[in-house]
C-alpha positions, 0 to 999 in steps of 0.5 A: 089451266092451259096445257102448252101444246107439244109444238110450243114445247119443242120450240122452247129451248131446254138447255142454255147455249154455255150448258149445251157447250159445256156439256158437249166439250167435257165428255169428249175431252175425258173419253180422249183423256182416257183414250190418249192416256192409253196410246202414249201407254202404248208407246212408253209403258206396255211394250215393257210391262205386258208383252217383254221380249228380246227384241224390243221392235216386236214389244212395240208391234205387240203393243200397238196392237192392243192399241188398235183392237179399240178401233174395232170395237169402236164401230161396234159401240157405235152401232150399240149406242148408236142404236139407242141414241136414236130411239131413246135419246141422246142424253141417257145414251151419251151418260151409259158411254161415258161410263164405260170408257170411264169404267175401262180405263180405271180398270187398266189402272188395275191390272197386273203386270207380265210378271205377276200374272202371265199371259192373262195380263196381256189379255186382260189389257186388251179386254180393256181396251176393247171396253175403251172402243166401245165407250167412245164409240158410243160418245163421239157421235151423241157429243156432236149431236148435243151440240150441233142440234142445239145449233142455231141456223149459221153457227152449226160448224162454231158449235160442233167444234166443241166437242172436237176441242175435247181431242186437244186438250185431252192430248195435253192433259195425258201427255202433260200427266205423263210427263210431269211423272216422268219428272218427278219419278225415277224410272223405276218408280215410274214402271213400278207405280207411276203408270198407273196414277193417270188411269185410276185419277180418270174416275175424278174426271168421270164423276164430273162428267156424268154430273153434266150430263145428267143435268141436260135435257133431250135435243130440239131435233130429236124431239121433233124426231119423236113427236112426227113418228120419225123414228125406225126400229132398227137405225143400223139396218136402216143406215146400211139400206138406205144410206150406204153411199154416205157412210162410204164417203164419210168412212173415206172422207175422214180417212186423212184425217185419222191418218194424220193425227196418229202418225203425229202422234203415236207414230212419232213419238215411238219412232221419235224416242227410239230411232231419232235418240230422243228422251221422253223429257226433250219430246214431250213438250215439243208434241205438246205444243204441236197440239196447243196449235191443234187447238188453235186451229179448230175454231180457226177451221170452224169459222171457215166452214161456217162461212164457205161450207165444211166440205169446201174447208175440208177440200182445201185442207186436205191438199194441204195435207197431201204436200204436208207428206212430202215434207214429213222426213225432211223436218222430222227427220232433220235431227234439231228439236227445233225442226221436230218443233216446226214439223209438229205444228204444221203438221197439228195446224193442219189437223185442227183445220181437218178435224173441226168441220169433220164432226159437223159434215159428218152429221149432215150427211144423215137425217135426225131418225138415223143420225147418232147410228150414221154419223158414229158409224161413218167416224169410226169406221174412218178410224178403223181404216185411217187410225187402227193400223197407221202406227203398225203401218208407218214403222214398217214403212220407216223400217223398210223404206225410210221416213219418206215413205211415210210422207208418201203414206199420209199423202195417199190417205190424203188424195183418198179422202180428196176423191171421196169428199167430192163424191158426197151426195149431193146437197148432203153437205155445203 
């Protein structure tokens, strides 16, 4: 009897190429369900639900705050699974992160109101919400790795597009569950139960997704990782000792990226609703197309970065962001749905062009033993200082200043993200 030798085994692909994909794009699409489920939440629920008060603007700035806390929980999931991913395996740590996104957000589904209970009721939220941080900080980076590491040479950016599909289409399944209800509810079914449906309905989806995952085997790369003793005993340590340069620019190059996608949606569509007079019905559908054309642009982007580089394909969109800005209050603030239309697919056009390459440039900046740390860190932190406070930031800006100092805003992001993307190490990215 012959014994295959742990050589021959690493080179033998255990997951099929549509297994790999699969699996990769349903766990980011529910970790983003749930994740999105909150911030539309955020803007058309919570302010009314857990934190009232006289002044419905600071409800809203209350309200968005819980929506920020998960941002900085997310560096700590991603340092926590993170840590495991890169000395246990990817699959068992992307299986304990779907679970405690999933888990939190069927919890938010549970909560009681102001009303009922007070002040706990807000506080219980935002441990919920910490719960939510945590998960996806955790499953972002694994997600990307299952499919980028089972990548074959040439096609790295085609296949970590597929996690980063998960983002478009769980957009559209929360905004479209959100906005079926607000169809076939009265308001005061809605505020009453309604709510709730999609938060608790998540556990479905979470149930299908540990049923995939669970059926995958470890990367080609982390088990080449194992058997040259590549592996460090404390990835974080080592990500900050050695490769801090790395995480600045990726944190940095990811800033417009964040940027972006947050004015687009949580930004607009409060200020969308309140300020411009709009009803969730008529705004709605018209975010949803803006990230139909999100969608579209990802493989569009992918395409690209496989052919001339991820950060050559990032450079030239994030120019492209930067005039974007100078054009934000001159169609958003037009008054026509139909300018709103217009406004929404440029500027989602331009998100799936950034956020396509972003996971796989993300990942090459680190090497296979510290790659699930680095590569979740350095996103997550992008998040923190590109996502977490956008919404709060762009409605004092608005307030303030005016729409156009929100253009001014993401064009800045923009330039930041343009600085940092050509100052990444070289021979770290193409």
């Amino acid at each position: 009897m012959s014994v295959a030798s742990p050589a021959a085994e690493t080179a033998a692909p255990a997951n099929s190429k549509r297994r790999v994909l699969f699996a990769s794009l349903i766990g980011t699409t529910i970790e983003f369900f749930d994740f999105y489920i909150y911030a539309t939440a955020a803007v058309l629920v919570f302010p009314q639900l857990f934190f009232p008060s006289a002044d419905p603007s600071t409800a809203t700035l209350k309200s968005f705050a819980t929506f920020a806390v998960a941002f900085f929980a997310r560096p700590i999931g991603a340092a926590l699974f993170g840590h495991f991913g890169d000395r246990i395996g990817r699959k068992a740590t992307l299986v304990a992160a779907l679970m405690t996104m999933g888990l939190s957000t069927v919890a938010i589904g549970l909560l009681p109101t102001y009303a009922a209970a007070g002040v706990l009721a807000p506080l219980l939220l935002t441990l919920c919400r910490i719960g939510q941080g945590l998960g996806l900080g955790g499953e972002w980076g694994g997600a990307v790795l299952l499919a980028t590491e089972n990548a074959p040479p040439g096609r790295k950016a085609w296949y970590g597009m597929f996690p980063q599909l998960g983002a478009p289409i769980g957009f559209i399944c929360a905004t479209g569950s959100f906005l079926i209800l607000s169809d076939v509810m009265t308001d005061e079914q809605f505020f009453s139960y309604g709510w709730r449906i999609p938060f608790i309905a998540s556990a479905l989806l979470v149930i299908v997704g540990l049923w995939v995952r669970l059926k995958i085997h470890e990367t080609p790369d982390f088990k080449r990782a194992i058997e040259k003793h590549e592996r460090v005993s404390v990835p974080f340590k080592t990500v900050f000792a050695d490769y801090k340069r790395h995480l600045l620019v990726g944190t940095f190059g990811a800033l417009a990226t964040f940027v972006l996608f947050y004015l687009m949606t949580t930004f607009v569509l409060s200020w969308g609703t309140s300020s411009l007079g709009y009803t969730r019905g008529q705004f709605l559908p018209v975010q949803m197309l803006g990230v139909v054309f999100f969608g579209l642009a990802i493989p569009v982007s992918a395409l690209a970065a496989d052919r001339f580089g991820p950060r050559a394909t990032l450079l030239a969109t994030t120019v492209a962001i930067a005039i974007f800005g100078f054009l934000f209050e001159p169609l958003f603030g037009a008054g026509t749905l139909m300018d709103v239309a217009i406004f929404q697919i440029v500027g989602f056009s331009l998100m799936g062009l950034t956020y396509g390459p972003l996971g796989t440039a993300l990942s090459e900046l680190f090497p296979t033993n510290v790659r699930y740390t680095g590569a979740s860190l350095t996103f997550n932190l992008g998040g923190v200082v590109g996502a977490s406070l956008a919404p709060t930031i762009a409605t004092y800006l608005a307030s303030g200043y005016g729409l156009p100092a929100v253009g001014w805003y993401m064009s800045a992001a923009a330039v930041i993200t343009f600085v940092a993307l050509l100052a990444v190490p070289r021979g770290a990215l193409r």
